[in-house]
N, C-alpha and C positions, 0 to 999 in steps of 0.2 A: 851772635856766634854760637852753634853747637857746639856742647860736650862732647857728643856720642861717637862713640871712635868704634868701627867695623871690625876694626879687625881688632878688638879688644873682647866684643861682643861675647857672652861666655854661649849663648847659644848657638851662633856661627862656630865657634870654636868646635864644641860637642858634636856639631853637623859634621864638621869636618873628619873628628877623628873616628867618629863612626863610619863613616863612609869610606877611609883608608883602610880603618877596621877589616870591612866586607871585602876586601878588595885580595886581603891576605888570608881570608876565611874560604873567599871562591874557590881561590888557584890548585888547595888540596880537596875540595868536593869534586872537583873539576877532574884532577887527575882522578880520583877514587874511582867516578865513575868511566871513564875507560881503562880501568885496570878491571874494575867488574865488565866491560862488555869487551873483558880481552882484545880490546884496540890493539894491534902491532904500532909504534909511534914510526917503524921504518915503511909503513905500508903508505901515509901520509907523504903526499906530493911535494910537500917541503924535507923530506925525512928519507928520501931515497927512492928508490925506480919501481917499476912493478915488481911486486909479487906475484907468483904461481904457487899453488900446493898441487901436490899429489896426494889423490887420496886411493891406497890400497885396500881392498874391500877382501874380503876371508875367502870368496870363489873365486880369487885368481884375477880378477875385472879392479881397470886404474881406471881413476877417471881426474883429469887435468882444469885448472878454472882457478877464480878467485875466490878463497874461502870465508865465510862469513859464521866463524863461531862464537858465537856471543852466552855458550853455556846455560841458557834458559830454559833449553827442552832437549827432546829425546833425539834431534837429525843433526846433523852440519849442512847448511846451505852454500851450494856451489854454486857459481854465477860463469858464465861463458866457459859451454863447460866441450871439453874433448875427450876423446878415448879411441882406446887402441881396439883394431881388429885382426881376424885372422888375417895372413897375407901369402900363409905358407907356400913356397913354388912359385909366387907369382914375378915379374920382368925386376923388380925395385932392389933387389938379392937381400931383403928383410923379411923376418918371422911374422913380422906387422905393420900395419898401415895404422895413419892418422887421422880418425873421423872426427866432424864434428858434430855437436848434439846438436838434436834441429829438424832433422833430416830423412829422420821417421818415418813411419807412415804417418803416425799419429800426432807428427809435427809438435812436438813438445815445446811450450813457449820456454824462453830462459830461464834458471833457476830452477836448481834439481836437489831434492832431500833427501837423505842419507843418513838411514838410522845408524845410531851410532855400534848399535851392538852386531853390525856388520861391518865393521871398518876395523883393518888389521894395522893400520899403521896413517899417520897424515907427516906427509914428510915435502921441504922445500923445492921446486922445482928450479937446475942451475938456469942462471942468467943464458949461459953460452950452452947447455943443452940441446939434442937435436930436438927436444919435444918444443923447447922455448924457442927453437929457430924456425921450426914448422911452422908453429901457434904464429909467431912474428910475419911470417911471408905471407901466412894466408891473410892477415889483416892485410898487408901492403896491395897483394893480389888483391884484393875484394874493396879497396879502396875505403877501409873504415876509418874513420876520425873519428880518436878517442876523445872523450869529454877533458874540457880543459881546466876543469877542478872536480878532483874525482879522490876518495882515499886510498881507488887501489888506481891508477892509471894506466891504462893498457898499454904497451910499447908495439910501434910496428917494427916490420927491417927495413934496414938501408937495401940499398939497391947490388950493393955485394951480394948477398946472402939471397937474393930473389935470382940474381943471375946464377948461385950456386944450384938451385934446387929447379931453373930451368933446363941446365945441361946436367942434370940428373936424370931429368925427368926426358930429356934426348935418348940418354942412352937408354934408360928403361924401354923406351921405344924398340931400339933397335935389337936389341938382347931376347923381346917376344919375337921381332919380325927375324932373328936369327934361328930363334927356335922350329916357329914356323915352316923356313926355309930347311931348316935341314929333317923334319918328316918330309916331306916331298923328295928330298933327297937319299936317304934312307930306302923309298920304295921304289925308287928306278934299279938299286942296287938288286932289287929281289924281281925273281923270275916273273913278269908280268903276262896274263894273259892278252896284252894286246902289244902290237909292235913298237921296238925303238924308237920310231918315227913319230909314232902315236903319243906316244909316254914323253916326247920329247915337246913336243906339240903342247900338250897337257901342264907339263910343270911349267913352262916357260909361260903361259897363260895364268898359272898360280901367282909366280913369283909376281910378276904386275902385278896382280890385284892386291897383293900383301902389298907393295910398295906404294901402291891408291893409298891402304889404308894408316899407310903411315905418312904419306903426304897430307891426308886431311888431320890425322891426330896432329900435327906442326902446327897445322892455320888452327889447330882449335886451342892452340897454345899460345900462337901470335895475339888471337881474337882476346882472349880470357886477361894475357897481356897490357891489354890497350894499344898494341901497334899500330898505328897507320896503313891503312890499306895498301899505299905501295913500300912501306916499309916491311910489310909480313908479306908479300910472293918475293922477296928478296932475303929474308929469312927463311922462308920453308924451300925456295933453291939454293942455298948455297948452304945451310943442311943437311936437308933429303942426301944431297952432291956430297960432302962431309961424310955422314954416317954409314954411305956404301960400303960394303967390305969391311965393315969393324965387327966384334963383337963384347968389346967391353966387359969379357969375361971377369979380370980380375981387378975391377972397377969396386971400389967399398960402396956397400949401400948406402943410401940417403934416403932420411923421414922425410916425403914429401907433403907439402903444404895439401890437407885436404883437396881442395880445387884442381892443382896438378895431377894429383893420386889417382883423380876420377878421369881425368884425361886417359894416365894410362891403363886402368882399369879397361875400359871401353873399348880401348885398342886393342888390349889384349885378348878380350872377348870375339873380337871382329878375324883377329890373327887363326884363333881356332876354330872360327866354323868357313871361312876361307879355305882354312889347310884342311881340315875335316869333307869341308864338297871337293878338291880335287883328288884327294886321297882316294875318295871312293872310284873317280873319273879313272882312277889309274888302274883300282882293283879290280874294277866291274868286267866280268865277263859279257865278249862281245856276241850276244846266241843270235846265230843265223838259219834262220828257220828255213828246212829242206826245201828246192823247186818239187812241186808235184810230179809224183811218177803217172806217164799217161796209161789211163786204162786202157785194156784192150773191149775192143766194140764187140759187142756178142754176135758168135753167127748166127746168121737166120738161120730158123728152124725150118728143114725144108717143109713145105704143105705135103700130105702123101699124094698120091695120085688116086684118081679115083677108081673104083674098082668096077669093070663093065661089067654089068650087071647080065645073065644068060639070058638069053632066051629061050621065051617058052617052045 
């Protein structure tokens, strides 16, 4: 029969408490070091939902993303990054539109640095924000699936907030194609030189092709969407049919999800050189170049007669 009892053992023992030792020694290295690499512990997928920053830069320029300061060097790195453009005047009735980085010429892959001695302020972006609801539809629109262990997790929208920012993106349609319509209307008012008939003629050939180009900006919504083929000519007619006669003048603006934005971008582009070629069709003097006056034929000159010559 053995003596040797295990769990008396004084070396087993030592192993032991050395090892529970470490275990209480980790937990505050552990924290230390995401305190030094500025961890947020609410950016953590167990720990709360996405975060966004804004980061305001000293010439006026935001730029939206997931930030990654870890205080090591001279930038802050942003990750999935967006930012505001001019929008001034354009159909959305906002000062700015929502791009996102990428999209360049120069096609920038993800992840953009940002010295720090140009940055005037980094501040949280709200959950329920129209930049976080933008940011949110364009994932859903673009069909991205966010990584399913990530520290910062990207959230998409529900399906509420994509239907909000599609009949946004309706009326922005309509509000250019309203614009549109009333230059054309505007110049039958004025003295034209060609007749009522003519100018009557002419705008009603405008107005169609403004309405072309808002039936196709629809399908290029249904498309972008993922409608089903006969689900989108039953959205773009009953619509197009809807939007007739409105003009959503005192309609509040909406941040459109990049994707949608460029929708109506295009459209509105297409709205102005439509109304821009009939415009001219209206203005343009009709010159009718004179019938020729007939010349008169010259008269013969008569021959003299000849002179009889005497005789000798």
């Amino acid at each position: 029969m053995s003596l040797y009892d295990a769990e008396r053992d004084p070396v087993r023992i030592a192993g032991r408490r050395l090892r529970w030792g470490a275990r209480w020694i980790a937990l505050p290295v552990l924290a230390g070091a995401l305190l030094a690499a500025n961890v947020d512990l609410r950016a953590l997928p167990l720990f709360g939902a996405e975060r966004q920053s804004a980061v305001l830069l000293l010439d006026g320029q935001a730029y939206f993303g997931h930030l990654d300061d870890s205080g090591e060097s001279g930038t802050l790195l942003l990750r999935d990054v967006y930012y505001f453009q001019n929008a001034s005047g354009g159909p959305t009735g906002l000062a700015v539109s929502l791009v996102r980085r990428g999209t360049e010429a120069h096609e920038p892959a993800d992840g953009m640095r940002i010295n720090r001695d140009k940055v005037l302020a980094v501040e949280p972006v709200g959950r329920a924000s129209a930049v976080a609801l933008a940011i949110a539809a364009q994932r859903q629109i673009a069909h991205a699936s966010p990584a399913l262990l990530s520290l910062n997790r990207a959230n998409t929208a529900p399906a509420q907030i994509v239907a909000t920012q599609r009949v946004a993106a309706e009326q922005a349609l309509q509000r250019g194609f309203v614009s549109a319509a009333d230059q054309l209307a505007k110049l039958n008012e004025l003295v034209l030189p060609i007749s009522k008939t003519e100018a009557k003629l002419i705008t009603d050939k405008g107005l169609a092709d403004l309405r072309t180009v808002r039936r196709n900006a629809l399908g290029t919504i249904a498309s972008t969407l993922g409608m089903p083929a006969a689900e989108a000519q039953a959205y773009i007619a009953t619509t197009d049919q809807l939007l007739e006669g409105k003009t959503f003048a005192n309609e509040v603006g909406v941040l459109l999800a990049p994707d949608l934005n460029g929708i109506v971008n295009s459209a509105s582009r297409l709205y102005v050189q439509v109304g821009d070629s009939y415009a001219k069709q209206l203005t343009a003097s009709r010159t009718v170049s004179p019938s020729p006056s007939p010349s008169a034929s010259p008269s013969p000159t008569p021959s003299p007669s000849p002179t009889p010559s005497a005789r000798p």
